[in-house]
PASEBA-1860 file (N, C-alpha, C; in nm, 3 decimals):
! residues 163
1> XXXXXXXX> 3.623/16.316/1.820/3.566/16.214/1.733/3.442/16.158/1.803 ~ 3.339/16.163/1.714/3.212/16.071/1.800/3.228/15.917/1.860 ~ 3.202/15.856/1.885/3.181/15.774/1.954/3.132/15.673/1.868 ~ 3.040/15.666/1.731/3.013/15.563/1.686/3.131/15.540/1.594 ~ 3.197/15.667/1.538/3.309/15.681/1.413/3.407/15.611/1.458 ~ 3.446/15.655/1.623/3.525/15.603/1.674/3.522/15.428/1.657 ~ 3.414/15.405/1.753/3.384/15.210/1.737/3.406/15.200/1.593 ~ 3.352/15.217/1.483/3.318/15.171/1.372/3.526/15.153/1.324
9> XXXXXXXX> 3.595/15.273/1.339/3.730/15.256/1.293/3.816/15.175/1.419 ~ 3.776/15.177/1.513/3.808/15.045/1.651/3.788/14.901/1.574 ~ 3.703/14.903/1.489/3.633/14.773/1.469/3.722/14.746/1.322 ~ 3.756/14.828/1.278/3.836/14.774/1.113/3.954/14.798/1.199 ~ 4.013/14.868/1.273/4.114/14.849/1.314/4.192/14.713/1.381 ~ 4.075/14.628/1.460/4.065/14.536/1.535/4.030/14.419/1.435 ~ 4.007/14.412/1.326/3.984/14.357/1.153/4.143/14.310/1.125 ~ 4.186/14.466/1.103/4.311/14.440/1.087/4.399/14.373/1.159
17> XXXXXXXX> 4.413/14.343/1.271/4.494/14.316/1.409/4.475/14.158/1.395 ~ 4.345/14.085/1.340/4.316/13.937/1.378/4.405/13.960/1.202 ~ 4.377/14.008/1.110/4.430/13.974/1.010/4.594/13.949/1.010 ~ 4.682/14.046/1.084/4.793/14.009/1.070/4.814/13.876/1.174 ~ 4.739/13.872/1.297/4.811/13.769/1.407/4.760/13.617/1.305 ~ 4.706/13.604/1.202/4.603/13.506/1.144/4.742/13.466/1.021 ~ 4.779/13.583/0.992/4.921/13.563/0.883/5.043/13.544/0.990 ~ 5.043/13.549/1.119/5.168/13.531/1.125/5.292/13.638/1.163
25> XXXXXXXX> 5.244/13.755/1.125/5.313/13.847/1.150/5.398/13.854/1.244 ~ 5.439/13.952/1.276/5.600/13.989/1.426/5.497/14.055/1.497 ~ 5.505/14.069/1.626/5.444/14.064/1.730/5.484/14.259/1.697 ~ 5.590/14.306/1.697/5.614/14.410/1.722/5.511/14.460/1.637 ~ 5.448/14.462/1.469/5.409/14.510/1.391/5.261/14.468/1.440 ~ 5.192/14.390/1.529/5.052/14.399/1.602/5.054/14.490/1.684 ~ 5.176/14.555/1.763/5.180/14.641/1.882/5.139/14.775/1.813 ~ 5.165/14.808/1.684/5.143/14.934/1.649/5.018/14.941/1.616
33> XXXXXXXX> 4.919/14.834/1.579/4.770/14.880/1.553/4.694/14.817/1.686 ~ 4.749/14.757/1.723/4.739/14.778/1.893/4.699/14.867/1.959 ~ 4.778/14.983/1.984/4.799/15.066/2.039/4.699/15.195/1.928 ~ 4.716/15.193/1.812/4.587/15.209/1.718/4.474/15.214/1.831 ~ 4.399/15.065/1.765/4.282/15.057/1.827/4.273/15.072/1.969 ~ 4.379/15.113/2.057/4.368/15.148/2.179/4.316/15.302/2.177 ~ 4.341/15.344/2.101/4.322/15.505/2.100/4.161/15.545/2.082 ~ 4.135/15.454/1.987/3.991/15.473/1.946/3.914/15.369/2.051
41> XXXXXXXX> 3.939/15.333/2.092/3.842/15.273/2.155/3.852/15.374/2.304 ~ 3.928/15.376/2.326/3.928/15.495/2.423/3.819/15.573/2.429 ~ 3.838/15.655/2.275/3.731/15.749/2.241/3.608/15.704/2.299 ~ 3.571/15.577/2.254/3.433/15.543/2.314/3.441/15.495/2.459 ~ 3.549/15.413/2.503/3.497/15.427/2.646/3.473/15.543/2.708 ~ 3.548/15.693/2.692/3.537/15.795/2.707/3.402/15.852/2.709 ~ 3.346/15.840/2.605/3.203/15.806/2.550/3.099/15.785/2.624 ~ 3.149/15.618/2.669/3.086/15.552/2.716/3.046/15.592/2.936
49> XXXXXXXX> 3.126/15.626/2.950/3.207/15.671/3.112/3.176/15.821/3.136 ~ 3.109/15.864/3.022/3.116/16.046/3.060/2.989/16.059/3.124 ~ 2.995/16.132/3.273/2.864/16.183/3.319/2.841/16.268/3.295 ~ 2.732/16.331/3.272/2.665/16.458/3.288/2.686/16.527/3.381 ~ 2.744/16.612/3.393/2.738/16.713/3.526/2.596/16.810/3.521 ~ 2.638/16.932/3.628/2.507/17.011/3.602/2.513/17.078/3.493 ~ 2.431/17.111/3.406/2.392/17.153/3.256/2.396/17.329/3.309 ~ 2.456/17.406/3.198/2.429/17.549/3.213/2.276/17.604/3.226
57> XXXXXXXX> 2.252/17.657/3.314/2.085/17.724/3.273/2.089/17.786/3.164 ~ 2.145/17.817/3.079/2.192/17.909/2.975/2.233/17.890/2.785 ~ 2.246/17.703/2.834/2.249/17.597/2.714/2.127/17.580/2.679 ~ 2.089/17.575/2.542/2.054/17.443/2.468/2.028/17.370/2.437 ~ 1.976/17.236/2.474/2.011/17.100/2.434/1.939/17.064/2.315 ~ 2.029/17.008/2.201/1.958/16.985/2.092/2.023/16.842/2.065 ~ 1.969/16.721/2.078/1.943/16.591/2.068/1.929/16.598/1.912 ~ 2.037/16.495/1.870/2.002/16.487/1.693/1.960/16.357/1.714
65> XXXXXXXX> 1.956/16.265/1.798/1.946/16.087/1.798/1.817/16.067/1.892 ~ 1.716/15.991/1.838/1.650/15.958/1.969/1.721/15.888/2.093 ~ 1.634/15.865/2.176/1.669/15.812/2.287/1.705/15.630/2.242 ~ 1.621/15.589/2.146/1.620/15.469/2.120/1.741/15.438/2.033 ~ 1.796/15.535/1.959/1.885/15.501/1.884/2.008/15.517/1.956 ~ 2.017/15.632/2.051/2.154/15.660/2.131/2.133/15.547/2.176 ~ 2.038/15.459/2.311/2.054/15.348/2.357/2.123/15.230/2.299 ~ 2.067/15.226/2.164/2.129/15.114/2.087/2.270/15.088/2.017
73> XXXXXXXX> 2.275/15.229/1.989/2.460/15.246/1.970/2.516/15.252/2.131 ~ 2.478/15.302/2.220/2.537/15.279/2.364/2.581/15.065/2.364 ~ 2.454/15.034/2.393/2.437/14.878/2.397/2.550/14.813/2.279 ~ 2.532/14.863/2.130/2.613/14.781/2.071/2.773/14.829/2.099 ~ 2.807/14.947/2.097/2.953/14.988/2.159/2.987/14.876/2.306 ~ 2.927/14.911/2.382/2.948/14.814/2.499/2.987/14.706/2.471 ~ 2.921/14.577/2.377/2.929/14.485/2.388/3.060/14.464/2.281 ~ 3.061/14.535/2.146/3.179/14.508/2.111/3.285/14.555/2.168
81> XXXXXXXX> 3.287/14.605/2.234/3.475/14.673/2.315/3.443/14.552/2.417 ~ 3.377/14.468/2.462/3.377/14.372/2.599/3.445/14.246/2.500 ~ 3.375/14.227/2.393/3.445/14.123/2.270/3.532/14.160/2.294 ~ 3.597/14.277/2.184/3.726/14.328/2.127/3.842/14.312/2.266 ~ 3.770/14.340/2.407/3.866/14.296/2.505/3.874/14.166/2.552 ~ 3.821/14.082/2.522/3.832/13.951/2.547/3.916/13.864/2.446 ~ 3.940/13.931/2.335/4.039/13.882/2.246/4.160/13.906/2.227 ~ 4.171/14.072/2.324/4.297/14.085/2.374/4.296/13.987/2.491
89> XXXXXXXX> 4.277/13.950/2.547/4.323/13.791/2.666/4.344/13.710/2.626 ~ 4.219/13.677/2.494/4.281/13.532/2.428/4.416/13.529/2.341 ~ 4.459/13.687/2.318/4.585/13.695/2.240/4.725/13.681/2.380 ~ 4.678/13.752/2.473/4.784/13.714/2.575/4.782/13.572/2.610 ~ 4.679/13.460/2.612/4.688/13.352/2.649/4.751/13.229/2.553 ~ 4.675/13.284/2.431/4.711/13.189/2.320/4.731/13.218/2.203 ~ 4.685/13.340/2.186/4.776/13.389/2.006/4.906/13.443/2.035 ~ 4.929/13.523/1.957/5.084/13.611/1.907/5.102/13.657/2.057
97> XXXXXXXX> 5.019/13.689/2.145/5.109/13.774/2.300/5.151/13.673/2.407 ~ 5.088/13.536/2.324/5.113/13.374/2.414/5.261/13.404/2.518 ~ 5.346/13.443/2.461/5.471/13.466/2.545/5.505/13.513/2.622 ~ 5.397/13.618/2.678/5.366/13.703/2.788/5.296/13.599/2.910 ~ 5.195/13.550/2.822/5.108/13.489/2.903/5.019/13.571/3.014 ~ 4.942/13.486/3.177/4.853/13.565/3.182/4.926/13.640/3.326 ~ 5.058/13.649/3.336/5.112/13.733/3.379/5.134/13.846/3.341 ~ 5.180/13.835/3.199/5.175/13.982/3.121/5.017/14.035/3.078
105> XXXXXXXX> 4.925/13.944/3.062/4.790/14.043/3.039/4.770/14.115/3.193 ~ 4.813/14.010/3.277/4.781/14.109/3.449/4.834/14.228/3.435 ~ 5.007/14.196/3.390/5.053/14.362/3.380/4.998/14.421/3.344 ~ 4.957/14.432/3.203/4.881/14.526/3.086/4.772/14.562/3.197 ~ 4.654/14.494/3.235/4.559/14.561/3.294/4.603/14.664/3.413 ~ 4.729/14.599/3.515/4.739/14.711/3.612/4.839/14.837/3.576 ~ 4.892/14.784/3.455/4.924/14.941/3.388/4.850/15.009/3.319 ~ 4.749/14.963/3.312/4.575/15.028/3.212/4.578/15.159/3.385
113> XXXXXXXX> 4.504/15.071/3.451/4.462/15.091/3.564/4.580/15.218/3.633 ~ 4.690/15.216/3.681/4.738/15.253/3.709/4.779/15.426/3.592 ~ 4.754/15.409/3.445/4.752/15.562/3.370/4.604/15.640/3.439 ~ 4.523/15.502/3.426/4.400/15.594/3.453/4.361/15.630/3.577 ~ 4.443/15.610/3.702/4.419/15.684/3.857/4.525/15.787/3.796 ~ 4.616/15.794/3.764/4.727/15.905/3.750/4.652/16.035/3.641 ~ 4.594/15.988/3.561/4.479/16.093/3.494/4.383/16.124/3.568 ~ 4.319/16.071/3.630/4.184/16.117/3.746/4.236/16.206/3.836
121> XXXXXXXX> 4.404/16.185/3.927/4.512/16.207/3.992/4.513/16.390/3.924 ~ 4.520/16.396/3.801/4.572/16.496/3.754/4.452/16.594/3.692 ~ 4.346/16.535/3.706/4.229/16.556/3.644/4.149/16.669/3.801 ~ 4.173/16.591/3.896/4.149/16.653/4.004/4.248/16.757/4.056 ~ 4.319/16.765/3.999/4.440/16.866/4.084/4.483/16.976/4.030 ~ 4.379/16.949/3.850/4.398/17.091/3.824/4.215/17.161/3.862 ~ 4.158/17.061/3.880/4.010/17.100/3.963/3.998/17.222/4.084 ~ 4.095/17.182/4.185/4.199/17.200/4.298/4.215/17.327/4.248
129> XXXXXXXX> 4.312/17.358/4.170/4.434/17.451/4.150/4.329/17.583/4.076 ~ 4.212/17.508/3.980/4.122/17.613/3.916/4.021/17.712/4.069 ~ 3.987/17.558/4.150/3.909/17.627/4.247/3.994/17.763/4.330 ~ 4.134/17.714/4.370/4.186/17.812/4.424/4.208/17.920/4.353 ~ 4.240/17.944/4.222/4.244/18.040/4.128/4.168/18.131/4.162 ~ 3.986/18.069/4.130/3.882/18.159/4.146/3.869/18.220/4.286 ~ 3.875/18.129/4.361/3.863/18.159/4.500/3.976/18.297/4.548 ~ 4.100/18.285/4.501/4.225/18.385/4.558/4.144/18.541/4.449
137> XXXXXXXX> 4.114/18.485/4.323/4.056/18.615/4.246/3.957/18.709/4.307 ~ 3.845/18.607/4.379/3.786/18.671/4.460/3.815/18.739/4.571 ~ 3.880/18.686/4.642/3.909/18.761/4.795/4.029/18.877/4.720 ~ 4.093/18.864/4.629/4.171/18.959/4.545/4.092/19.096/4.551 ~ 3.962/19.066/4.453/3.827/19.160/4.456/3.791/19.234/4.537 ~ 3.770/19.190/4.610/3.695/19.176/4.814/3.823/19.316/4.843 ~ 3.928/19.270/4.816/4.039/19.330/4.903/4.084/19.451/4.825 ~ 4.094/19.459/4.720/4.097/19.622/4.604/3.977/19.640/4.627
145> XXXXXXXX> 3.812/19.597/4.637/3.716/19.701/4.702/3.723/19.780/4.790 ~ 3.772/19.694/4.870/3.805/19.776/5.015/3.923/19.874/4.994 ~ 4.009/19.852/4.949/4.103/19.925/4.939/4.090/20.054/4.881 ~ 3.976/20.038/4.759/4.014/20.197/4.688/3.839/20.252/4.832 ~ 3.779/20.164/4.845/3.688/20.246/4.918/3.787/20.324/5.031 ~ 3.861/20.285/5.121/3.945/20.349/5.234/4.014/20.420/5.165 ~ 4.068/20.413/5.050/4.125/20.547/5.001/4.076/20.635/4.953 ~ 3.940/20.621/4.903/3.792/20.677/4.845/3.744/20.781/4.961
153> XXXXXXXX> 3.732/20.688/5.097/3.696/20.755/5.228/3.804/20.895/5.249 ~ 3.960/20.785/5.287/4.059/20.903/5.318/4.025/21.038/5.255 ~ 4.085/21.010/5.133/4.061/21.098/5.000/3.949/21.269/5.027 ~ 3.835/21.158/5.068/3.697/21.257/5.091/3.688/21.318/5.249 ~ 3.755/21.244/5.338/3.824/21.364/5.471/3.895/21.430/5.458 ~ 3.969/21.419/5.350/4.097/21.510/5.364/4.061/21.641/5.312 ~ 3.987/21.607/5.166/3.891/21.749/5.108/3.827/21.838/5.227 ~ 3.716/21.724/5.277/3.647/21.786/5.374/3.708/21.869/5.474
161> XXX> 3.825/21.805/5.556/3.918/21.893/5.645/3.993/22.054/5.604 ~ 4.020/22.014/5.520/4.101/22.092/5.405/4.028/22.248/5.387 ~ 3.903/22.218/5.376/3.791/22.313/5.295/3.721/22.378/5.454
END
């Protein structure tokens, strides 16, 4: 999902969320569009957090947005997910999550924190596991070269002796 589609349904999603805590609702039935707009907003921090690595010599690049317009959807995404998270605090402090209080928003953040080292955690270790892949494929290579060459060699003394 792009990144503005994403914010834009973050943002009716997060519509919806002040609408029920505003009626009153059960706390349980905010947790599910909660966790909603957790998803999509993701998308854009995702979005927002992705570096560029090195580019293929071999790509492409075809830019549909200027620079001025990506900037400006960058800038306005930013600032509404910094809102949209500041109203999750004011809901742990004083709306519908009041009961948690700002012990439970601490939790929430160091269990934010704590999925996302365990993804980086896992993000790197299949990095790891790909490098060794390639790496064992190669010396794999290296080692059936050699191999059919010495049997290539044998092979061609033995004719030679033979004859």
């Amino acid at each position: 999902m792009d990144p503005i589609s994403a914010l834009a349904a973050a943002s009716a999603i997060w519509s919806g969320i002040k609408t029920c805590i505003a009626a009153g609702q059960e706390v349980q039935d905010v947790w599910g569009q909660l966790t909603e707009w957790a998803d999509k907003a993701g998308h854009v921090y995702d979005y927002l957090n992705t570096k560029q690595g090195k580019p293929s010599i071999f790509k492409h690049f075809e830019f549909k947005d200027s620079e001025t317009k990506e900037a400006l959807n960058i800038f306005a995404a930013r600032k509404q997910l910094i809102q949209m998270e500041q109203e999750i605090r004011h809901e742990f402090l004083y709306g519908a999550l009041c009961h948690y209080g700002m012990d439970g928003y601490n939790e929430f953040l160091d269990i934010r924190h704590q999925v996302k080292l365990n993804r980086l955690k896992l993000i790197a270790a299949q990095q790891r596991a790909k490098e060794s892949f390639y790496e064992d494929l190669k010396y794999g290579a290296i080692l059936t070269g050699l191999l059919l060459f010495l049997v290539g060699l044998l092979w061609w003394l033995y004719i030679n002796m033979k004859g």
